[in-house]
C-alpha positions as CSV (number, residue, x, y, z in Angstrom):
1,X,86.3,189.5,-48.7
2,X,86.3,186.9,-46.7
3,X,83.4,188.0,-44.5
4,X,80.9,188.3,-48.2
5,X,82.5,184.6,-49.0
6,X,81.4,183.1,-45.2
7,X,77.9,185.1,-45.3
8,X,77.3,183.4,-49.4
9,X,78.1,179.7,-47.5
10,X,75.7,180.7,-44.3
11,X,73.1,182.0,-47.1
12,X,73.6,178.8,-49.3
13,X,73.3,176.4,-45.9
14,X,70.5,178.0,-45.2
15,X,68.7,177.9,-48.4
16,X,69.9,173.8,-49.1
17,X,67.5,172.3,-46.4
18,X,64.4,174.1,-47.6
19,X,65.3,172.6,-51.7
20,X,65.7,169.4,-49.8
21,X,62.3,168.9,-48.1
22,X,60.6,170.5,-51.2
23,X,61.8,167.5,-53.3
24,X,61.7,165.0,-50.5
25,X,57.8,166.3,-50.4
26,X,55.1,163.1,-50.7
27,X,52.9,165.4,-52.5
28,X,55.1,166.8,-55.0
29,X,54.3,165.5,-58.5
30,X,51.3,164.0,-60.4
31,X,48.7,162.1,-59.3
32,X,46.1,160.7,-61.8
33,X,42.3,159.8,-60.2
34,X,41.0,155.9,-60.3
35,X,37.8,156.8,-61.3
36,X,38.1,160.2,-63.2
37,X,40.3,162.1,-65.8
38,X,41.5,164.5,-62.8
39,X,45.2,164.8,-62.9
40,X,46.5,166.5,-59.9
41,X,49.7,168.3,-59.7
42,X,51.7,169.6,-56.5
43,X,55.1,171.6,-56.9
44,X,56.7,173.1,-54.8
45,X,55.6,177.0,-54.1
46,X,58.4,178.1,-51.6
47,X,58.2,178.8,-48.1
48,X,56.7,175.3,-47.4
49,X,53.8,176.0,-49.7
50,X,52.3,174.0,-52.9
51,X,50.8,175.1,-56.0
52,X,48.3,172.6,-57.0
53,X,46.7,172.6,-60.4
54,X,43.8,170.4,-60.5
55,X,43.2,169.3,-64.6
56,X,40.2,167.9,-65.8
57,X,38.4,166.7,-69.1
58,X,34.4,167.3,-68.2
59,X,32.1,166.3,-71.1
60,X,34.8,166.7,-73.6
61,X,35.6,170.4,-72.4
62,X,39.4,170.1,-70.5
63,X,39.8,172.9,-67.8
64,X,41.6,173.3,-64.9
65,X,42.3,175.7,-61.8
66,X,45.2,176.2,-59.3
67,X,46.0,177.4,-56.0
68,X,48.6,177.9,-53.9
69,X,48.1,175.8,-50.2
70,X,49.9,177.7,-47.4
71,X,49.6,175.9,-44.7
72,X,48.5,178.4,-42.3
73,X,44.6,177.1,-41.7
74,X,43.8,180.8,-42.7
75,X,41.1,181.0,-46.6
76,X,42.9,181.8,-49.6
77,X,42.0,182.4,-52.9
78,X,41.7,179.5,-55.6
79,X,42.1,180.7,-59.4
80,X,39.8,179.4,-62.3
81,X,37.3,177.4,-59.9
82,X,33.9,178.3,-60.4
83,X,31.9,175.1,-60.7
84,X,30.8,175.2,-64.3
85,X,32.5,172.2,-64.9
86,X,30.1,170.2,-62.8
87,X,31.6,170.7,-59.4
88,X,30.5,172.7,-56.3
89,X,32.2,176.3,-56.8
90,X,35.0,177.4,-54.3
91,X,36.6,180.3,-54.6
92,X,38.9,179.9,-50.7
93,X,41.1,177.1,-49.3
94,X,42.3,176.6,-46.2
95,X,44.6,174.2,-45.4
96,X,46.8,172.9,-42.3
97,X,49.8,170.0,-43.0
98,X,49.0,167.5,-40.0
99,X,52.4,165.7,-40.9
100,X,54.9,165.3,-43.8
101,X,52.2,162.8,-45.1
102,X,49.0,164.4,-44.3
103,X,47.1,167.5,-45.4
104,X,43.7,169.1,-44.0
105,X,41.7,171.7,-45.2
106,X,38.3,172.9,-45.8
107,X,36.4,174.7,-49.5
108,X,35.3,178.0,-48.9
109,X,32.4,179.6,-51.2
110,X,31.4,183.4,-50.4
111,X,32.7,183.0,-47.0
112,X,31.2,179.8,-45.9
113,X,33.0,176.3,-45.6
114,X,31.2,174.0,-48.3
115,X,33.4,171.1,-47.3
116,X,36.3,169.8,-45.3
117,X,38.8,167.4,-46.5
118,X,41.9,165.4,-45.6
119,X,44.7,163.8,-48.2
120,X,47.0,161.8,-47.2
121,X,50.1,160.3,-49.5
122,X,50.5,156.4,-48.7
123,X,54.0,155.7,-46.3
124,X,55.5,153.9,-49.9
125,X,54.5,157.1,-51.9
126,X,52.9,156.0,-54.3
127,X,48.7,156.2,-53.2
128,X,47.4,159.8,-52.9
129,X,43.7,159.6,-50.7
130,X,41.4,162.3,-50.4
131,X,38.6,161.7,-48.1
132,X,35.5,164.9,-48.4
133,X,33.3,165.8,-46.5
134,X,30.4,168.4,-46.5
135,X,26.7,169.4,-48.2
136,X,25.9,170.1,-52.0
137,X,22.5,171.2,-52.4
138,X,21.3,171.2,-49.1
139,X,22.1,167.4,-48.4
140,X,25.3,165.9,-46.9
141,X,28.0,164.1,-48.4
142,X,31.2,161.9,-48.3
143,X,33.3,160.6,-51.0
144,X,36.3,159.1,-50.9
145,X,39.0,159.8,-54.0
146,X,41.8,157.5,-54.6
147,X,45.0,158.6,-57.2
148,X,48.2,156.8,-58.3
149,X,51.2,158.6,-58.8
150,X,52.2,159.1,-62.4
């Protein structure tokens, strides 16, 4: 008995830290854009991952896709993302964390990289900026999103 009681505190010891960092995570939460109706959500996805579920009101229309960001640098799928709303369509993401703070990545479409980005969360928490980087219809690009935590 006593053996099942010290493996259950080992287990729960273990288990504590990870909870921890997931709500001590900059990301985690809302983040509404400055200069669009994008609402931005990151929760915790286990493992050190995020599920983040962009939302968006395009012409009226809302819609919205998710993914989950392992931070591996390796494509994975995104769900509901198909540019009809106006955007470029990406179907993969890859992603690295840099730091607690800082996020990297690029937006896959039928196996090519349309873009790469970077977000970073302000050191007081409360500034989310994402900084993009790549080509839409043949000519290059940059823009530079800022979001406030809600």
């Amino acid at each position: 008995m006593y053996h099942r009681i010290a493996s259950l505190f080992f287990v729960l010891a273990l288990l504590a830290p990870a909870s921890l960092l997931a709500a001590d995570d900059p990301f985690v939460g809302s983040w509404k854009s400055s200069k669009s109706s994008n609402i931005n959500t990151y929760e915790p996805a286990g493992n050190g991952s995020l599920k983040v579920t962009v939302s968006r009101v395009t012409k009226g229309v809302p819609n919205s896709h998710s993914r989950i960001e392992i931070y591996d640098g390796k494509p994975h799928p995104i769900e509901g993302e198909d540019g009809s709303h106006g955007t470029q369509p990406t179907d993969h993401i890859s992603v690295r964390r840099i730091n607690s703070h800082t996020i990297e990545g690029e937006n896959w479409f039928q196996g090519k990289v349309r873009a790469s980005f970077t977000v970073s969360v302000s050191p007081d928490g409360k500034t989310l900026t994402k900084t993009v980087k790549g080509t839409k219809n043949g000519q290059p690009y940059e823009d530079v999103r800022i979001s406030h935590k809600q």
